[in-house]
C-alpha positions as CSV (number, residue, x, y, z in Angstrom):
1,X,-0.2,14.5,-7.3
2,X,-3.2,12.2,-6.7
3,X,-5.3,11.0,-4.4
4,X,-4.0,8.2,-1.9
5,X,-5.6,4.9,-2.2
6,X,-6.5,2.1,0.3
7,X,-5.7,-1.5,0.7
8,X,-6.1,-4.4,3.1
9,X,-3.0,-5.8,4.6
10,X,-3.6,-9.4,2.6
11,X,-2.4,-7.5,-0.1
12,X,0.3,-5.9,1.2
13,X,2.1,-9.4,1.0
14,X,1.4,-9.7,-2.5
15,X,2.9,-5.9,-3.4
16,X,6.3,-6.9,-2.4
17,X,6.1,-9.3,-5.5
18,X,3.5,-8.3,-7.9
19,X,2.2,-4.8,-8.7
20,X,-0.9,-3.8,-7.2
21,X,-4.2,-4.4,-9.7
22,X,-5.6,-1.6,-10.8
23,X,-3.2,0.7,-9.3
24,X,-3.0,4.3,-11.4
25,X,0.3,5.2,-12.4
26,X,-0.1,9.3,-11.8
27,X,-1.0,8.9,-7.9
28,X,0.2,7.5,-4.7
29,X,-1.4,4.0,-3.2
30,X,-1.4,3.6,0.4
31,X,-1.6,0.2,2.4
32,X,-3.2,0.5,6.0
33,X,-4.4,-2.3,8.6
34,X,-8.6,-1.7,8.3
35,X,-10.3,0.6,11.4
36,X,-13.5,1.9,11.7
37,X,-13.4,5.2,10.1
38,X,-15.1,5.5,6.4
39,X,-13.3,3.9,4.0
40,X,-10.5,5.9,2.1
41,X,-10.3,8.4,4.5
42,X,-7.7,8.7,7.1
43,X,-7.4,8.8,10.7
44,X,-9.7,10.9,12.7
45,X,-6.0,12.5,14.2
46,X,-4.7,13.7,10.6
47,X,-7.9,14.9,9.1
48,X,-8.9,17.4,11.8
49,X,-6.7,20.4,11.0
50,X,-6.5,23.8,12.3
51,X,-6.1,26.8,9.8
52,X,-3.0,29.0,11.2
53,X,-2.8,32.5,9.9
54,X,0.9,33.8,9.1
55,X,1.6,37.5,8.5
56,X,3.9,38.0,5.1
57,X,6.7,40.4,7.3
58,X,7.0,36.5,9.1
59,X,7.5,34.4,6.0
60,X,11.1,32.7,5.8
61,X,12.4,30.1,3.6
62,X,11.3,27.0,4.2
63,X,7.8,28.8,5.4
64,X,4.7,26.7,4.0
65,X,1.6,28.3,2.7
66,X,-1.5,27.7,1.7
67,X,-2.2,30.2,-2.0
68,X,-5.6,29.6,-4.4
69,X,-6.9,26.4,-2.5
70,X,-2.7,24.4,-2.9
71,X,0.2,24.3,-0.4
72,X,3.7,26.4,-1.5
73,X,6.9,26.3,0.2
74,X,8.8,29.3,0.4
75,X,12.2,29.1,-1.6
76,X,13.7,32.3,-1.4
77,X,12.4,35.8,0.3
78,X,13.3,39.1,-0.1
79,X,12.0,41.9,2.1
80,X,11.7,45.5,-0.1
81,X,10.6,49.0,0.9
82,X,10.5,51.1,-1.9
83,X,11.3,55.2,-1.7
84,X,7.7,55.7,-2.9
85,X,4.3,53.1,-2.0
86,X,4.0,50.3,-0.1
87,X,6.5,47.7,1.4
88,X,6.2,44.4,0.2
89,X,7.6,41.0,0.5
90,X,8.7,39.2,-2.7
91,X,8.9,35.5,-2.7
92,X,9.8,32.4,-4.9
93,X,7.8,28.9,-4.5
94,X,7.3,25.9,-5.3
95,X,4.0,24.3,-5.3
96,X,3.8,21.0,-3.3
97,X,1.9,18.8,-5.6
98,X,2.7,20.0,-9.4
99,X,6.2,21.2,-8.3
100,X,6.2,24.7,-10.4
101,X,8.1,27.4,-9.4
102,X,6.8,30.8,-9.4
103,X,7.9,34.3,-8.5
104,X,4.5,35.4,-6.0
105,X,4.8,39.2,-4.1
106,X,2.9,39.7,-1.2
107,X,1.5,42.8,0.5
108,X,4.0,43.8,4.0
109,X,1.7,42.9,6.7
110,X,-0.9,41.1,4.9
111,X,-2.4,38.2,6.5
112,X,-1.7,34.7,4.5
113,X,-3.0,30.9,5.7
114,X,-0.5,28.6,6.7
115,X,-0.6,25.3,5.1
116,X,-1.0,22.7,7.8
117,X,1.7,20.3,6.9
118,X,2.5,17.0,9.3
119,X,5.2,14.6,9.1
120,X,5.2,10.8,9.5
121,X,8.5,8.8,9.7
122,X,8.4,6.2,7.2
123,X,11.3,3.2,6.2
124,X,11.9,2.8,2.5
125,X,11.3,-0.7,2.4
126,X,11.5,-2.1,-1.7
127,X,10.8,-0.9,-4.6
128,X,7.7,-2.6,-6.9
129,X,8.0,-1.6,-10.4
130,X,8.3,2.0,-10.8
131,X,6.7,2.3,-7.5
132,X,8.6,3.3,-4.3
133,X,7.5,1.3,-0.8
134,X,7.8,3.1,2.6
135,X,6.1,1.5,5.6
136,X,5.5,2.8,9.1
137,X,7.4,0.3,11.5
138,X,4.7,0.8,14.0
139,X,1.7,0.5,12.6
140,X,2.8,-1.6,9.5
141,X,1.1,0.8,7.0
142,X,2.7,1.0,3.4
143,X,2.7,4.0,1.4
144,X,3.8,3.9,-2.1
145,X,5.1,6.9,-4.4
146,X,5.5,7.3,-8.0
147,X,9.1,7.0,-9.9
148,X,8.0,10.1,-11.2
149,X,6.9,12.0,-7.9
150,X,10.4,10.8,-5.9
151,X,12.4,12.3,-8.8
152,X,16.1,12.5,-9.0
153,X,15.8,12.2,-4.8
154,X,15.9,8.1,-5.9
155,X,19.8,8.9,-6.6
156,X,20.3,8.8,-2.7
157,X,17.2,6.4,-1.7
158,X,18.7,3.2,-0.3
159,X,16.8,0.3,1.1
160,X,16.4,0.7,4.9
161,X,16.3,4.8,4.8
162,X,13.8,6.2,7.3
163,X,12.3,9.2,5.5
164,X,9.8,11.7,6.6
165,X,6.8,11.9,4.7
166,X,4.4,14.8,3.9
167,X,1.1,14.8,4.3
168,X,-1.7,18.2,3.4
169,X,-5.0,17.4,4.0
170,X,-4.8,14.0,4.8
171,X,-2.2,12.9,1.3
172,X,0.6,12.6,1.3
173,X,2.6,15.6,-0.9
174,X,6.0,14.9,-0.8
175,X,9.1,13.2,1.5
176,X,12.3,14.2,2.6
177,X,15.2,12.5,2.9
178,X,17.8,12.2,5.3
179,X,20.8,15.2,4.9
180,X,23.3,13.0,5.2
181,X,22.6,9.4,3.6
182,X,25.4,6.7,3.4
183,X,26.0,4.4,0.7
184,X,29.0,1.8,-0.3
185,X,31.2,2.4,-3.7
186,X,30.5,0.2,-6.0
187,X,32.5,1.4,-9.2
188,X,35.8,3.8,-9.4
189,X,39.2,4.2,-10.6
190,X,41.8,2.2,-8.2
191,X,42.7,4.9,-5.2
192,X,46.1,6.8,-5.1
193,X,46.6,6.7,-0.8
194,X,45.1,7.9,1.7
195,X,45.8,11.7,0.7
196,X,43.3,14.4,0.5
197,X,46.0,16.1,-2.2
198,X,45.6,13.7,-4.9
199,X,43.4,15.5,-7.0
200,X,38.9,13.7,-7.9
201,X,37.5,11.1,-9.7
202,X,33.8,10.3,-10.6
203,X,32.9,6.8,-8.4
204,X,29.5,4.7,-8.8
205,X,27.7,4.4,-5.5
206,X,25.4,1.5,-4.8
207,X,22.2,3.2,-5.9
208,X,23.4,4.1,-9.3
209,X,24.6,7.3,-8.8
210,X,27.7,8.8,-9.6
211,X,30.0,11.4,-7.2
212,X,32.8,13.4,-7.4
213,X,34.9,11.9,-4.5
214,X,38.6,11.9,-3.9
215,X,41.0,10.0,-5.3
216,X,41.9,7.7,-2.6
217,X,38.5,6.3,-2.0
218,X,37.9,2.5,-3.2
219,X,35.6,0.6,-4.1
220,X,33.6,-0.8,-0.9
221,X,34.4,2.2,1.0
222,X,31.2,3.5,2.9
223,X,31.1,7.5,2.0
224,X,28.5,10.3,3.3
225,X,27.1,12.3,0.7
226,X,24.4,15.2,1.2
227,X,21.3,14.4,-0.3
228,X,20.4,18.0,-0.7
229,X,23.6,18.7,-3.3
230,X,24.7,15.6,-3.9
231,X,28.4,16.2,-2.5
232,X,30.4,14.2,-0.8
233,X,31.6,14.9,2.4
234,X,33.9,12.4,3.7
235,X,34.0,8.9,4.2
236,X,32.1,6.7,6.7
């Protein structure tokens, strides 16, 4: 992913009609209130880091490291100790900003930098274009992601969502979503009661998506879904 840009908050008004001039279609653009630090960098609080060391008989999933200069998150570990030679751990990633997945082994015991990952609380605001707009509630600072770097998370992303997003070395990497997100039927087949024993249909929720649910859900019923699988879990 690229590098975050900077804009003054006269044009912040402007975004939530027009596209942003000049804005590059590969990298994430950032609105912020001006302050006093150098331009384009952030605040003095995010770009001082501290480098944590993390031994590989610690790594877990869900562990975030820092490999050739870029920050992975651990995927899946497996511990093994072979009859003959060394232990080892072996590990699958995924890398932060390109998103491959590799298969990486690491030496049992060997020491391997932590990537310093922080997370900021953002509300998915609009959407401009192919462009998706969080802003910080606080501090009104808009962040804006690519269509391409949100993915198929977009599925689940409803106006309103607070989402928490990643930031390596002062830009921002990638977001999470919340696990449970609910959203209103839009489109289905008429229900058949209020029984859990009537078999599934496919219903449209109201960001375009489509879930298995049960056969007595309607259309306007509220339902929870996980984000992470995309399953529905009951209704709201």
């Amino acid at each position: 992913m690229a590098s975050l840009r900077h804009l003054s908050p006269s044009g912040a008004a402007a975004a939530a009609h027009h596209r942003i001039p000049g804005a590059n279609s590969s990298s994430f653009t950032q609105l912020r209130r001006p302050y006093s630090f150098l331009a384009g960098a952030r605040p003095l609080r995010s770009r001082l880091t501290r480098v944590y060391a993390l031994s590989s008989n610690d790594i877990r999933v869900g562990s975030n490291l820092e490999v050739d200069g870029a920050p992975w998150k651990v995927l899946e570990f497996l511990h093994v100790k072979p009859g003959k030679g060394a232990a080892f751990v072996r590990t699958k990633m995924r890398n932060y900003i390109t998103g491959n997945t590799v298969d990486k082994t690491f030496r049992a015991g060997s020491t391997i930098p932590e990537a310093s990952i922080s997370k900021e609380t953002k509300q998915f605001t609009y959407k401009d274009g192919s462009q998706f707009v969080f802003m910080d509630l606080t501090t009104f600072e808009e962040s804006r992601l690519n269509e391409s770097d949100v993915g198929d998370k977009q599925k689940w992303l409803k106006e309103g969502m607070d989402c928490n997003l990643l930031y390596w070395n002062g830009r921002i990497i990638d977001f999470d979503l919340p696990i449970t997100v609910r959203l209103t039927v839009t489109d289905t087949d008429p229900g058949q009661g209020d029984s859990a024993q009537g078999g599934t249909k496919p219903a449209t929720v109201e960001t375009g998506a489509v879930v298995t649910v049960p056969s007595f859900v309607n259309v306007g019923d509220d339902i929870l879904i996980d984000s992470r699988t995309g399953q529905y879990m009951n209704r709201a």
